[in-house]
C-alpha positions in Angstrom: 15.6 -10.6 -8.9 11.8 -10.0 -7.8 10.0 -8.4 -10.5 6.5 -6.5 -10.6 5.4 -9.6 -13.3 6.4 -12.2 -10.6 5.0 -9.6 -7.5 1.9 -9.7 -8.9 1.4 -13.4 -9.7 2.5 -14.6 -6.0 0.3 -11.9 -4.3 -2.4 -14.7 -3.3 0.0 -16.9 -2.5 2.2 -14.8 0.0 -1.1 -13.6 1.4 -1.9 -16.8 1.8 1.2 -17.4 3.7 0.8 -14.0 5.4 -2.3 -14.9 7.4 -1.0 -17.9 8.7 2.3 -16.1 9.9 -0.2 -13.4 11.7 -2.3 -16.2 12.9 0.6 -18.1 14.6 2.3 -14.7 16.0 -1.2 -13.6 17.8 -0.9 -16.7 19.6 2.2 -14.8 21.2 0.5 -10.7 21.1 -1.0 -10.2 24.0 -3.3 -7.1 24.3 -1.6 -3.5 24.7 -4.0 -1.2 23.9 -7.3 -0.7 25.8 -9.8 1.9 25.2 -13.5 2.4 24.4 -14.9 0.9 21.6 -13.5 1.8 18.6 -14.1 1.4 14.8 -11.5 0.6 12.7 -12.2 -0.5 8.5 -10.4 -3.0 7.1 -10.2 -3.1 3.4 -8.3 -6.7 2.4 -9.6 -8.9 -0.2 -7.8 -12.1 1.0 -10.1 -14.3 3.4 -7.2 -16.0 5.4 -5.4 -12.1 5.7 -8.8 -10.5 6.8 -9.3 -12.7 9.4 -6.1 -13.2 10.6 -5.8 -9.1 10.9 -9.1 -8.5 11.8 -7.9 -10.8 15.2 -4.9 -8.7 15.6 -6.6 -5.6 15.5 -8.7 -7.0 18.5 -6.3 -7.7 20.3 -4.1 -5.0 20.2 -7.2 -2.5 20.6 -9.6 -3.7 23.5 -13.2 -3.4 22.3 -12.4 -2.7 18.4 -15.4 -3.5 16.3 -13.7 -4.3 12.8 -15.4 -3.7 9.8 -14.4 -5.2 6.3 -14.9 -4.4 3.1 -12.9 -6.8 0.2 -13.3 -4.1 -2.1 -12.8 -0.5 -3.5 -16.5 0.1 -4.3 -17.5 -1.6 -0.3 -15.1 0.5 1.2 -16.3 3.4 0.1 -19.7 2.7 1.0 -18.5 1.8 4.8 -16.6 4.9 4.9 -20.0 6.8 3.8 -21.7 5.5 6.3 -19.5 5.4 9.2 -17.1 7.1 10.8 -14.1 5.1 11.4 -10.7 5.9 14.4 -8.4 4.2 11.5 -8.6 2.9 8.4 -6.3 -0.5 7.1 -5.8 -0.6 3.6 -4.2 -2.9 1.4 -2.8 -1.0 -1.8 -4.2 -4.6 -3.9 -7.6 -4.6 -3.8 -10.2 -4.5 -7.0 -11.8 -1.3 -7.9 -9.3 1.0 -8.2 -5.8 2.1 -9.4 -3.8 1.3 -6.4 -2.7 5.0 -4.6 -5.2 6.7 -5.8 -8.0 5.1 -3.1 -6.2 6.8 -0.6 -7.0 10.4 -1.7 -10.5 8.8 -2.0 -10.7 8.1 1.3 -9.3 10.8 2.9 -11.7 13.0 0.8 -14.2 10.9 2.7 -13.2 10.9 6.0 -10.2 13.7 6.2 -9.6 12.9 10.4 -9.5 9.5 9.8 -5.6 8.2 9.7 -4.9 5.5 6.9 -2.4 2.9 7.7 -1.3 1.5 4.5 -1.0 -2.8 5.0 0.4 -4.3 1.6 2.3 -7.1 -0.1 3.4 -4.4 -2.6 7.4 -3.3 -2.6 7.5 -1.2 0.2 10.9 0.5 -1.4 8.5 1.9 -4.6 5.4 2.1 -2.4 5.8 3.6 0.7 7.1 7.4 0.2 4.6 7.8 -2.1 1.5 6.4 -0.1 2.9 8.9 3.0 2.8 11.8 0.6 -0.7 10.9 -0.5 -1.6 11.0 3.2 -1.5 8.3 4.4 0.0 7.8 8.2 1.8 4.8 8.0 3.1 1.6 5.8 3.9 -1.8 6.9 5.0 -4.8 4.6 2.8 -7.9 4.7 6.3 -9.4 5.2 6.8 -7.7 8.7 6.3 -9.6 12.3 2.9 -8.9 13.8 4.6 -7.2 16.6 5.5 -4.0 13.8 1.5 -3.7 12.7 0.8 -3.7 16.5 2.9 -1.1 16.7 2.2 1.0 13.4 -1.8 0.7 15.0 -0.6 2.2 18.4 1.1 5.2 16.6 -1.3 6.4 14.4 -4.3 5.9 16.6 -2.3 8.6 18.6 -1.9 11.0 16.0 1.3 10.4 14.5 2.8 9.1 11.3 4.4 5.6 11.6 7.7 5.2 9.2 9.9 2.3 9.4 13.5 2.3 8.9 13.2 1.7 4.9 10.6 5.2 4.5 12.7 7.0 6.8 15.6 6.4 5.0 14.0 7.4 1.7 12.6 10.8 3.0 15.4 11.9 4.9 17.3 11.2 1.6 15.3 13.2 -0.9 15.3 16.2 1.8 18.9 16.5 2.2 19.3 15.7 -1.5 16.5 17.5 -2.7 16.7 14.2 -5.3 15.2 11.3 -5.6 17.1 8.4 -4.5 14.9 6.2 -5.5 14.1 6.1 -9.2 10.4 5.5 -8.4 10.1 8.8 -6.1 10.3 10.7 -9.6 7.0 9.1 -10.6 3.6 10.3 -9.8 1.0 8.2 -8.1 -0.7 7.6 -11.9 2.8 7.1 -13.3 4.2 4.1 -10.9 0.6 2.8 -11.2 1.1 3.1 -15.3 4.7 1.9 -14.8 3.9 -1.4 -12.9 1.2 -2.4 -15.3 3.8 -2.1 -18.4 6.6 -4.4 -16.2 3.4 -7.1 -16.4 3.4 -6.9 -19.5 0.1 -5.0 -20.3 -0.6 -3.5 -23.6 -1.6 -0.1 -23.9 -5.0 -0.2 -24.3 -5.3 -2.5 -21.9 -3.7 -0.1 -19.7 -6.5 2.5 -20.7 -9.4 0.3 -19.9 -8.3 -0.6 -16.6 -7.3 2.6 -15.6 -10.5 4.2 -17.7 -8.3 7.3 -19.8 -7.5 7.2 -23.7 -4.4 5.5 -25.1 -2.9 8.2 -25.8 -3.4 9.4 -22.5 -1.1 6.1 -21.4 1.4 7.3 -24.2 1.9 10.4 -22.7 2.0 8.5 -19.2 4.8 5.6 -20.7 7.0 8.7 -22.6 7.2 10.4 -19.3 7.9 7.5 -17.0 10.8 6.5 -19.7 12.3 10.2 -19.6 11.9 10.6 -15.8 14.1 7.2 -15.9 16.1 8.3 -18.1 15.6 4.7 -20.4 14.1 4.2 -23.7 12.6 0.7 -24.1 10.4 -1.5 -21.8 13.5 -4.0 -21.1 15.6 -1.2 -19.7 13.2 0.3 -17.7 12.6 -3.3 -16.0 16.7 -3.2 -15.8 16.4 0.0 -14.0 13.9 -1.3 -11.5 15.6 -4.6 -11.1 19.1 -2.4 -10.6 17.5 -0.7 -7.4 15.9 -3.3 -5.8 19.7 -5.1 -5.8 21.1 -2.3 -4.6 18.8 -2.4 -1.1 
């Protein structure tokens, strides 16, 4: 089963493959949405994914001028400068940790809706990037036809779930649990989490994330008590467990 050592290694690759499936579905996207100009920030580090969604965007929203930024540190500039009707952002870009950006950005621009567009799991991902604040997530593995859509919805003010988010909320609020294992984590804890499922060593943990080791301790005891596991191989077992399970 898919795990966060083999998500991570393929994530040029399926971007890769991503852009060409965007470039051969705009072929079929006709326009729907026409309007003034309008700005819109892309933040994607893959080349053949940038483009390919920066054509989308145009034709979905007539008149869009598309900025890019392929990393944290650009984005943040643009978003300084600017001021932006929506922002696309992909969860894998350098210069940060991941969810955090997003609280980054909407410190930044606190109007401006985010609409989350990643290769990461969207089962571990998305309920936590919509309680960040962010107003949407779609899978790099969706049909064009669903980012169309997702860009329609939250350029009207809305949030944009699909099915697999919806589910996940509407679960914890009648449960008032998790149903998902990784809805117990924090933002800094599924980042810390994924980073040990690669196989990362502690320190190296701390450097990327810049906090002390034992800071990560704290972070790794937590994540295995929240999980209720106590050893790297059945926390990967636990993760593993739930992505069968969907």
């Amino acid at each position: 089963m898919l795990t966060f050592r083999r998500k991570h290694s393929t994530t040029s690759f399926n971007g890769n493959v991503t852009g060409f499936s965007l470039l051969r579905d705009i072929i079929k996207a006709p326009p729907v949405l026409q309007s003034a100009t309008t700005r819109i920030l892309l933040v994607e580090d893959h080349d053949i994914v940038r483009i390919a969604t920066t054509m989308l965007v145009q034709e979905t929203i007539g008149h869009a001028t598309v900025d890019t930024a392929t990393n944290f540190k650009e984005a943040v500039h643009h978003v300084s400068s600017h001021s932006y009707r929506l922002i696309i952002l992909d969860l894998q870009i350098p210069g940060t940790d991941h969810l955090l950006m997003i609280e980054k950005l909407r410190g930044l621009q606190p109007e401006t809706p985010i609409l989350i567009f990643s290769g990461q799991k969207e089962e571990l991902y998305g309920v936590h990037c919509i309680r960040a604040g962010a107003a949407g997530f779609v899978s790099k593995e969706s049909k064009a036809t669903e980012l169309q859509d997702a860009i329609r919805v939250v350029l009207k003010g809305q949030k944009y779930l699909s099915a697999v988010v919806r589910e996940q909320l509407l679960n914890s609020l009648a449960q008032q649990t998790a149903s998902n294992p990784a809805e117990l984590l924090s933002a800094k804890e599924l980042v810390v989490m994924e980073m040990l499922l690669e196989g990362k060593w502690t320190k190296d943990i701390a450097g990327r994330l810049n906090l002390k080791s034992t800071t990560v301790s704290t972070f790794k005891a937590r994540i295995f008590k929240k999980l209720g596991v106590n050893n790297l191989l059945d926390l990967a077992k636990q993760v593993e467990m739930y992505h069968l399970s969907k």
